[in-house]
N, CA, C and O atoms as CSV, one atom per row, in Angstrom:
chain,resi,resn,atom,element,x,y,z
A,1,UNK,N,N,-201.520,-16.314,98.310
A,1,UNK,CA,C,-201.245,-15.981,96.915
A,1,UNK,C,C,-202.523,-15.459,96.268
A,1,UNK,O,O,-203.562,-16.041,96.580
A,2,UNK,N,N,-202.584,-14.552,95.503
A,2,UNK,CA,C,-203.824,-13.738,94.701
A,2,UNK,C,C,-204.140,-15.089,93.868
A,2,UNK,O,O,-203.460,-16.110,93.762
A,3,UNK,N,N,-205.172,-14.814,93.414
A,3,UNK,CA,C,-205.899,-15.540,92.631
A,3,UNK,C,C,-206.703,-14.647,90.978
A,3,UNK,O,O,-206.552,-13.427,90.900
A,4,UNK,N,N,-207.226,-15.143,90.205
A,4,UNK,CA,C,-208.068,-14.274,89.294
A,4,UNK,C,C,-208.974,-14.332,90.194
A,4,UNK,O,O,-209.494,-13.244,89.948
A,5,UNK,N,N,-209.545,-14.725,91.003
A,5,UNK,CA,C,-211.067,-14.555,91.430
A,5,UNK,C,C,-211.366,-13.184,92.501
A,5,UNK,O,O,-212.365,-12.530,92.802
A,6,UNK,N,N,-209.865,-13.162,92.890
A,6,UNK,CA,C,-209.295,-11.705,93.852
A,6,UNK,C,C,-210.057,-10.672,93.105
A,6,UNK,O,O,-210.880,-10.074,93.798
A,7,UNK,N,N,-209.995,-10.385,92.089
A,7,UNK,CA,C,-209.801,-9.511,91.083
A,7,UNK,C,C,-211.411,-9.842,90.136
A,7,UNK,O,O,-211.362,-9.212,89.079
A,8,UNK,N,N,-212.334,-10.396,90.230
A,8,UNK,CA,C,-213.935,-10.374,89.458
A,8,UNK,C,C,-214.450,-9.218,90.319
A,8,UNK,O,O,-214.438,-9.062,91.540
A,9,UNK,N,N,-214.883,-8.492,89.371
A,9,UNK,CA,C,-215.997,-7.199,89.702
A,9,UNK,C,C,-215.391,-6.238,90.150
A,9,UNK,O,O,-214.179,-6.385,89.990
A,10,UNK,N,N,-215.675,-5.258,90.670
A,10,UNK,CA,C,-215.122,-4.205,91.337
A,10,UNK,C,C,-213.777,-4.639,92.111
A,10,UNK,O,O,-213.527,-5.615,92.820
A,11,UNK,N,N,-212.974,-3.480,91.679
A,11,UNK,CA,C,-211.460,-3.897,92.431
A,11,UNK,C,C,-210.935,-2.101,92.698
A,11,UNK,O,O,-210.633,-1.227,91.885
A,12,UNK,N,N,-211.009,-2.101,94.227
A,12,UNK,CA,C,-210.068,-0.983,94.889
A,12,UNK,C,C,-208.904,-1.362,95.946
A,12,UNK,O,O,-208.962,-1.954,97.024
A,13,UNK,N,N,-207.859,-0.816,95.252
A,13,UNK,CA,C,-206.562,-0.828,95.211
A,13,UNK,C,C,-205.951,-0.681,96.757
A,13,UNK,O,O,-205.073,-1.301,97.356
A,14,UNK,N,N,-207.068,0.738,97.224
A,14,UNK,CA,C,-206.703,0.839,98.429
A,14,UNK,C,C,-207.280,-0.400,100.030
A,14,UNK,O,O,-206.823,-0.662,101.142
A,15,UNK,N,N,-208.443,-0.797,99.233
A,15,UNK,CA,C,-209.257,-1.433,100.239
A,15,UNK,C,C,-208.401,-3.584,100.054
A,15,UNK,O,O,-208.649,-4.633,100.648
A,16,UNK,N,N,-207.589,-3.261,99.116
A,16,UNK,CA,C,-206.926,-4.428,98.517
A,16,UNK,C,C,-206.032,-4.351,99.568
A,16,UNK,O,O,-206.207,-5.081,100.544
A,17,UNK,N,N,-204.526,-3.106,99.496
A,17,UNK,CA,C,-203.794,-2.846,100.535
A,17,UNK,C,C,-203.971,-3.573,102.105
A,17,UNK,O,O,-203.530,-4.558,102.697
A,18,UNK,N,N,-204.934,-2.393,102.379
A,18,UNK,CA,C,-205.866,-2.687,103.548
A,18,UNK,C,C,-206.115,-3.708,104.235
A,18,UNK,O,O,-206.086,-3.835,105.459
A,19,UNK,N,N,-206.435,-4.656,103.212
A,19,UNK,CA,C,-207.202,-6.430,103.469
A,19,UNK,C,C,-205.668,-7.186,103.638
A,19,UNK,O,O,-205.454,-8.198,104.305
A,20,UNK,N,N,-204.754,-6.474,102.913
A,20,UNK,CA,C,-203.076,-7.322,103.221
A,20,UNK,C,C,-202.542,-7.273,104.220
A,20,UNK,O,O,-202.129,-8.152,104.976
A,21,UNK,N,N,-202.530,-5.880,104.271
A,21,UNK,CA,C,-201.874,-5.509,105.587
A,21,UNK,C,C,-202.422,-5.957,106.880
A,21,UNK,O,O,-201.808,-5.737,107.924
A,22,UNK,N,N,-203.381,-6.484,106.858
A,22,UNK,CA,C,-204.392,-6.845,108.078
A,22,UNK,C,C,-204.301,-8.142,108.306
A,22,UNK,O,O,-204.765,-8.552,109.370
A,23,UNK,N,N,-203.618,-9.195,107.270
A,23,UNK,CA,C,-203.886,-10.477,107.745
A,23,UNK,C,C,-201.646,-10.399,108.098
A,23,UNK,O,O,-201.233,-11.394,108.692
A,24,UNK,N,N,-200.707,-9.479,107.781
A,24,UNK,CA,C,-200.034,-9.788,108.098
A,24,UNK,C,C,-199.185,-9.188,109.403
A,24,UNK,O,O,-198.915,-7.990,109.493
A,25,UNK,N,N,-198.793,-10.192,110.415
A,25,UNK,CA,C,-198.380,-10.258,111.666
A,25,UNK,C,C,-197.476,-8.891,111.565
A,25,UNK,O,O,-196.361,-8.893,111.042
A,26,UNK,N,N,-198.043,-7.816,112.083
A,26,UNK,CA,C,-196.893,-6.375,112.406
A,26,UNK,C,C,-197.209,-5.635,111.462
A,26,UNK,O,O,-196.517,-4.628,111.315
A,27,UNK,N,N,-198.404,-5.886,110.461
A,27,UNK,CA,C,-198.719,-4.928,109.653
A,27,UNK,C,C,-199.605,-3.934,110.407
A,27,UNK,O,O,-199.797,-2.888,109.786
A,28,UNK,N,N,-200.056,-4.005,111.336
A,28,UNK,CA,C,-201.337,-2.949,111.984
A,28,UNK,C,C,-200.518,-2.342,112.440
A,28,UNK,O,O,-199.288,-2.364,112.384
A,29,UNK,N,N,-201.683,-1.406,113.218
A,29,UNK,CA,C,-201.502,-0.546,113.650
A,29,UNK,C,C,-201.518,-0.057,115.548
A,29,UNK,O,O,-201.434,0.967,116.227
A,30,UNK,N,N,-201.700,-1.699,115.762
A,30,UNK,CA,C,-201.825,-1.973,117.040
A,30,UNK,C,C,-200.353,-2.234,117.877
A,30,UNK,O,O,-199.352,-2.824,117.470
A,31,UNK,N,N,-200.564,-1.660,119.028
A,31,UNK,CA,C,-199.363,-2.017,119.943
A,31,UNK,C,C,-199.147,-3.290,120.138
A,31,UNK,O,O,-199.562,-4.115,119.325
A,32,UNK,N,N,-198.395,-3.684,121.357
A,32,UNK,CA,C,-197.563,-4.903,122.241
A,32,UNK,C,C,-197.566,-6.118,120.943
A,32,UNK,O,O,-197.668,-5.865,119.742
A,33,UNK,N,N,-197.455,-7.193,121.437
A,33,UNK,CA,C,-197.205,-8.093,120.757
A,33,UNK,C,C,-197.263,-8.482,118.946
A,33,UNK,O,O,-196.813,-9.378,118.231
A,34,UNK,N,N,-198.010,-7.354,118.770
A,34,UNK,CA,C,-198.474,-7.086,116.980
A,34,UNK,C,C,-198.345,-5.765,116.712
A,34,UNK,O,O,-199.234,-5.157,116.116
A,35,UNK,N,N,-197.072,-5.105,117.178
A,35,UNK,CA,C,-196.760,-3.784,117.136
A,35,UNK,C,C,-196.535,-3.849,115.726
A,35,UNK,O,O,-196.517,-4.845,115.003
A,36,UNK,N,N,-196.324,-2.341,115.365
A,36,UNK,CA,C,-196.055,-2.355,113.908
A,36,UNK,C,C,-194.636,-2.973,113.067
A,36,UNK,O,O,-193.700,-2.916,113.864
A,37,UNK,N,N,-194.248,-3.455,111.929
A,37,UNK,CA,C,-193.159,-3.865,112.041
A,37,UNK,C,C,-193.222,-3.473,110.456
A,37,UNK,O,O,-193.764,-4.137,109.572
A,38,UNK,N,N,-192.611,-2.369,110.332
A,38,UNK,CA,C,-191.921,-1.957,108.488
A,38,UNK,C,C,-191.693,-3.108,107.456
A,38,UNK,O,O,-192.190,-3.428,106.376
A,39,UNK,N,N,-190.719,-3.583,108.279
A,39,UNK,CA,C,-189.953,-4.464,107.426
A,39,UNK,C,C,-190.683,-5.403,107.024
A,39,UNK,O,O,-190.867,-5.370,105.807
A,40,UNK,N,N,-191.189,-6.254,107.576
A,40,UNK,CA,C,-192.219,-7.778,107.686
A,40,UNK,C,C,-193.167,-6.642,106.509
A,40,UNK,O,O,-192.953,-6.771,105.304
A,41,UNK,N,N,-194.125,-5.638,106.980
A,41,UNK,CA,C,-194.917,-5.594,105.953
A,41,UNK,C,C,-194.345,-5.218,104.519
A,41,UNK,O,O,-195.001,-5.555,103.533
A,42,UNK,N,N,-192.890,-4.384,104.332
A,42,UNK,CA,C,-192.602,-4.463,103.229
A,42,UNK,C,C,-192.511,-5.524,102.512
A,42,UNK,O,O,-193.187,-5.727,101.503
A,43,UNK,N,N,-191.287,-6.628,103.185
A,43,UNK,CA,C,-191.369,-7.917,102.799
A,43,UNK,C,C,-192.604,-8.637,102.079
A,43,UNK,O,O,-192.530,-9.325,101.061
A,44,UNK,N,N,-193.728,-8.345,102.798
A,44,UNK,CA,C,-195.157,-9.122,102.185
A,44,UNK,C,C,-195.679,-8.299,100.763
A,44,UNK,O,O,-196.307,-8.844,99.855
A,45,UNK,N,N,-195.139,-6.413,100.807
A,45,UNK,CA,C,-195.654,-6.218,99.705
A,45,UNK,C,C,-194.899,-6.372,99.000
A,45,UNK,O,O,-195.448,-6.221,97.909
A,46,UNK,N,N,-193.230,-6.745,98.760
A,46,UNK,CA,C,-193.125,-7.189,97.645
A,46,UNK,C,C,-192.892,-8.460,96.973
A,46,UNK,O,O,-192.431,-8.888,95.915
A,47,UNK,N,N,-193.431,-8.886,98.087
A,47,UNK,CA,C,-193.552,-10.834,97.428
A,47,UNK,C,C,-194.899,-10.696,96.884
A,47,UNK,O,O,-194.861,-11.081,95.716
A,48,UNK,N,N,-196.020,-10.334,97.195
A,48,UNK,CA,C,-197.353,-9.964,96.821
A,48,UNK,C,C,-197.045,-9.224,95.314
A,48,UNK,O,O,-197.701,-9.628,94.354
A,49,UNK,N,N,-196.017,-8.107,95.108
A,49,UNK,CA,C,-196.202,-7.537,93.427
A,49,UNK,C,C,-195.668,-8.467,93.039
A,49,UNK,O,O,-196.361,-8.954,92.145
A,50,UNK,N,N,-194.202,-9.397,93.312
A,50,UNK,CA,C,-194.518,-10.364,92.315
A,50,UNK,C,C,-195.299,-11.401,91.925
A,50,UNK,O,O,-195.145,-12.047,90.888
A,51,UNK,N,N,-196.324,-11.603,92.933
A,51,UNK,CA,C,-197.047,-13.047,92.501
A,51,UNK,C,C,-197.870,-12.166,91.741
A,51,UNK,O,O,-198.119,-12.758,90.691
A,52,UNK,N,N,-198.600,-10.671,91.749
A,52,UNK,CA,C,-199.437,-10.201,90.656
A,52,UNK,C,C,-199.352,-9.789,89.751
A,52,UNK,O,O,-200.295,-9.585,88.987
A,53,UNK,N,N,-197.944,-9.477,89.499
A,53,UNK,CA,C,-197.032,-9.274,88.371
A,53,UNK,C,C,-196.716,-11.011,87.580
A,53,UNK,O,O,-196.805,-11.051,86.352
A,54,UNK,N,N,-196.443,-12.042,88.169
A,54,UNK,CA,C,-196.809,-13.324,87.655
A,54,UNK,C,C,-198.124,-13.518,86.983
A,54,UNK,O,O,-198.267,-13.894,85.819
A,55,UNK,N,N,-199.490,-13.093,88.200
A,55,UNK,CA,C,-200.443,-13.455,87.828
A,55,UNK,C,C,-200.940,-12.664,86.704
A,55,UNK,O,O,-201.911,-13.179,86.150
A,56,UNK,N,N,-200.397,-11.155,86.040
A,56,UNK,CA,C,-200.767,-10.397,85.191
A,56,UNK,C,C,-200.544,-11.162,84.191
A,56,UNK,O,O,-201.455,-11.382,83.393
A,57,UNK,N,N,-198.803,-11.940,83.965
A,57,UNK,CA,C,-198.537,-12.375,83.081
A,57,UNK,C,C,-199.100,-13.820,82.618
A,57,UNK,O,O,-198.714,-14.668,81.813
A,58,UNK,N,N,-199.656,-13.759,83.068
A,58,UNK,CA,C,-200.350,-15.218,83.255
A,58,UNK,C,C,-201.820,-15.022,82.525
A,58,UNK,O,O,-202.389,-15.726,81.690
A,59,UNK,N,N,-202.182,-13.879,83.119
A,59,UNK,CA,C,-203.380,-13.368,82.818
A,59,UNK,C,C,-203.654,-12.619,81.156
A,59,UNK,O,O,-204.610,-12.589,80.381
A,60,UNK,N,N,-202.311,-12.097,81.148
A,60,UNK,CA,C,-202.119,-12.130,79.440
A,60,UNK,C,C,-201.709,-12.746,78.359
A,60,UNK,O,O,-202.025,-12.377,77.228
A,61,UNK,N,N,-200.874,-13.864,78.641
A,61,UNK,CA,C,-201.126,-14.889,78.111
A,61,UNK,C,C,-202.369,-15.666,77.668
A,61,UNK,O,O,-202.568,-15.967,76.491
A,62,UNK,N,N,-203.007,-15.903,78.446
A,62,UNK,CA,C,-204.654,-16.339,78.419
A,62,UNK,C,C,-205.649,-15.116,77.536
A,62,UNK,O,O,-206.498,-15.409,76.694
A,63,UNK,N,N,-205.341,-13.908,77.915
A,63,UNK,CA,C,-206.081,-12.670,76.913
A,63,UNK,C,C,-205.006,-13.051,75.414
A,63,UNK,O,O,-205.807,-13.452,74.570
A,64,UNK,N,N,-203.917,-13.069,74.947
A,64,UNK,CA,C,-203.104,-13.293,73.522
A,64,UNK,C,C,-204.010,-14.704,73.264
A,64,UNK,O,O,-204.832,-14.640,72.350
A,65,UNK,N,N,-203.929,-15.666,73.836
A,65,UNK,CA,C,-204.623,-16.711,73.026
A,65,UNK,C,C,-205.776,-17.036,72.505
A,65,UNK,O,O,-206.053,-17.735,71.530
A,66,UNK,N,N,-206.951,-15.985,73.867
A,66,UNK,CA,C,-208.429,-15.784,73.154
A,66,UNK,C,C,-208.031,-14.953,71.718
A,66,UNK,O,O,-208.071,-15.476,70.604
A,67,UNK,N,N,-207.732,-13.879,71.927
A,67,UNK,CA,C,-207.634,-12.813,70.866
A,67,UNK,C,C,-206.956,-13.932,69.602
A,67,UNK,O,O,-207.606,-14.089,68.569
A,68,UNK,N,N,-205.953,-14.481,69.750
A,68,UNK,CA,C,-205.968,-15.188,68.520
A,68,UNK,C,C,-206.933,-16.045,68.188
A,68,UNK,O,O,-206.936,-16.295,66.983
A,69,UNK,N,N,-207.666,-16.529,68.745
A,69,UNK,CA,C,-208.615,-17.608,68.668
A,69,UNK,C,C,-209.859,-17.164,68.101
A,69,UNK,O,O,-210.520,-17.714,67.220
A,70,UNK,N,N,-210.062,-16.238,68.640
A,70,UNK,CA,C,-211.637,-14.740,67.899
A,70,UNK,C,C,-210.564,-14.024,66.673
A,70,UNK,O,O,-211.088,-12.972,66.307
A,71,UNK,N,N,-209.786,-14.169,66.240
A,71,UNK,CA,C,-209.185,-13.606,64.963
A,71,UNK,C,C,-209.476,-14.714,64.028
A,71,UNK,O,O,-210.233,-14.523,63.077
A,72,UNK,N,N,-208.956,-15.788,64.229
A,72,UNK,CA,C,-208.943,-17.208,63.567
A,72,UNK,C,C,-210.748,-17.561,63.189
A,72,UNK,O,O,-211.130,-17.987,62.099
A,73,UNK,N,N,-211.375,-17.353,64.008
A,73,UNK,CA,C,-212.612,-17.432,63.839
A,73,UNK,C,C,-213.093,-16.343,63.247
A,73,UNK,O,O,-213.798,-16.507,62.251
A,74,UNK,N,N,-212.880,-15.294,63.624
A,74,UNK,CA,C,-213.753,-14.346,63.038
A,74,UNK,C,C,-213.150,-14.467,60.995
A,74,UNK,O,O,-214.004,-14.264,60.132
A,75,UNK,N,N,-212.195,-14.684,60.729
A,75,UNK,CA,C,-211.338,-15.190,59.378
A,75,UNK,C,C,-212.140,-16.336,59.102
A,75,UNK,O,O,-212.877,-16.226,58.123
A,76,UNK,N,N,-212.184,-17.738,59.924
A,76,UNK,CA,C,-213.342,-18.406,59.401
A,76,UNK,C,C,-214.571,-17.876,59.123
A,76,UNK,O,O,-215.016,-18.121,58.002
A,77,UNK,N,N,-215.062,-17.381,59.675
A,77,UNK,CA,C,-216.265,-16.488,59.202
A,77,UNK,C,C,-216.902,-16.027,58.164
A,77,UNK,O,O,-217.954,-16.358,57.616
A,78,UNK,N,N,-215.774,-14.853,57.877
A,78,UNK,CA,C,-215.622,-13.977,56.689
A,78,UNK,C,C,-215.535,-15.161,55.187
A,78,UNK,O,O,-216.126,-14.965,54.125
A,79,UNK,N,N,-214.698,-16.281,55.486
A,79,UNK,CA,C,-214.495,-16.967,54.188
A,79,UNK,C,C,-215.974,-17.615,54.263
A,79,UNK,O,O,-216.737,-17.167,53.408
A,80,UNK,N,N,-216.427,-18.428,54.990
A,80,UNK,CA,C,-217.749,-18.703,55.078
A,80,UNK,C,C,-218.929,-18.000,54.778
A,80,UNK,O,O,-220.031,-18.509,54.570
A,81,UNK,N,N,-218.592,-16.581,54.764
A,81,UNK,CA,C,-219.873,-15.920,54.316
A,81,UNK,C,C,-219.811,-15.717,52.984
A,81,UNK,O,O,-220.712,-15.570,52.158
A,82,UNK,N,N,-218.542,-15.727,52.866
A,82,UNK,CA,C,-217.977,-15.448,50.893
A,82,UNK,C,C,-218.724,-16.414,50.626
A,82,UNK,O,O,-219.797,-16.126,50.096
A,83,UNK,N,N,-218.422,-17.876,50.896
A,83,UNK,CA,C,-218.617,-18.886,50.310
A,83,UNK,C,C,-220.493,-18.769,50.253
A,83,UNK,O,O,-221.043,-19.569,49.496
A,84,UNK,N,N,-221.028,-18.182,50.728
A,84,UNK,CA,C,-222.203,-18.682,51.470
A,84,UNK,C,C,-223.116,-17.836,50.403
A,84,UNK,O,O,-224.145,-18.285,49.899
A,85,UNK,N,N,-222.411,-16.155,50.066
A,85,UNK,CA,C,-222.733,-15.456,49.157
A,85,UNK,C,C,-222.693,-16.226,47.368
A,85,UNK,O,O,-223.446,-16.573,46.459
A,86,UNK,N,N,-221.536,-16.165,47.665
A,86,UNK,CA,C,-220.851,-16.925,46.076
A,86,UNK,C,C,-222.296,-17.862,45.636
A,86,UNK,O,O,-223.053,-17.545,44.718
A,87,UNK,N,N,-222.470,-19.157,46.588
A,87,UNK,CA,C,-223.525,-20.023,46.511
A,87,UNK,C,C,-224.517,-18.788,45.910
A,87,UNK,O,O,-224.357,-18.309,44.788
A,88,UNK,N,N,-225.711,-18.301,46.981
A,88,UNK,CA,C,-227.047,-17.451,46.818
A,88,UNK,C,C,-226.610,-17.194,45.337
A,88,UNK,O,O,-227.139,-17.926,44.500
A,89,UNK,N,N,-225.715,-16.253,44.897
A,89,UNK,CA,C,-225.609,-15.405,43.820
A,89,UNK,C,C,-225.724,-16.616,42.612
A,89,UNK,O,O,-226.395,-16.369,41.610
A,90,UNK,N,N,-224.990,-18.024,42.768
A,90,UNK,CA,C,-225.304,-18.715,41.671
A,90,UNK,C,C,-226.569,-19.184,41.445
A,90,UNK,O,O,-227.064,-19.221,40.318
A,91,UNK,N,N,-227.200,-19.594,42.572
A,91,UNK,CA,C,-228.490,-19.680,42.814
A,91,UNK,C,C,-229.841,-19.170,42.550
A,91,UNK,O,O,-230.865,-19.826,42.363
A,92,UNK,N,N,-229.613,-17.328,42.572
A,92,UNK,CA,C,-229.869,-16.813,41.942
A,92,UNK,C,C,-230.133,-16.563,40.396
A,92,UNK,O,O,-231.233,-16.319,39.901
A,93,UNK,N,N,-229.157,-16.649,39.855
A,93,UNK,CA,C,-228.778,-16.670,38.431
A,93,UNK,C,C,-229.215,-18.094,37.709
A,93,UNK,O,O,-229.400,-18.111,36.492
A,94,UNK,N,N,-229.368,-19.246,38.484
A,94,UNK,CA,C,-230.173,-20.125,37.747
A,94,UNK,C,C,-231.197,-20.019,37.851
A,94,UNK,O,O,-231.796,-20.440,36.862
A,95,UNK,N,N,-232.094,-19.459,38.954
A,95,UNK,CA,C,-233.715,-18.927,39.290
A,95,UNK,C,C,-234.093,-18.447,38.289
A,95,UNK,O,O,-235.214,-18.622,37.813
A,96,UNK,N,N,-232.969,-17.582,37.688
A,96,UNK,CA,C,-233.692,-16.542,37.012
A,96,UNK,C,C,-233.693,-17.060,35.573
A,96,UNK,O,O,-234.630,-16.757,34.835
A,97,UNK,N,N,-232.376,-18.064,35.005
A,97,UNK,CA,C,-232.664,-18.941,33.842
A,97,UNK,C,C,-233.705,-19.420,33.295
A,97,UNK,O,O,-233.604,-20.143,32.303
């Protein structure tokens, strides 16, 4: 099963393929006993799009909840700096009393 860690740093698609097809029995390209076998490797690629099609969704879920979480904060923020201004400016204005 893929993992997120499949997927840190550089990711090619074809050399991904490649690395699948190689660990599964009849995916090569070799004769006799590990001859090629269509079917078996189709089978593996499409149990493989859905676990990365799972893991996408999985994976965006986790991106929607940061993004709300850096919205929510960045909103704390903004009121905090109001507040933070508001203060200086009164502060100000008694300095200058």
């Amino acid at each position: 099963m893929a993992t997120f860690e499949d997927f840190e740093g550089e990711f090619d698609a074809c050399e991904y393929v490649e690395r699948l097809a190689s660990t599964v029995a009849g995916g090569g390209s070799k004769g006799g006993s590990e001859a090629f076998d269509p079917k078996t490797l189709s089978d593996v690629f499409e149990k493989t799009i859905k676990e990365l099609t799972a893991l996408d969704e999985k994976m965006q879920g986790r991106i929607n909840k940061l993004e709300e979480l850096c919205a929510k904060e960045q909103d704390e923020h903004k009121q905090k700096t109001r507040e933070l201004e508001s203060t200086f400016k009164s502060a100000s204005l008694l300095s200058k009393s």
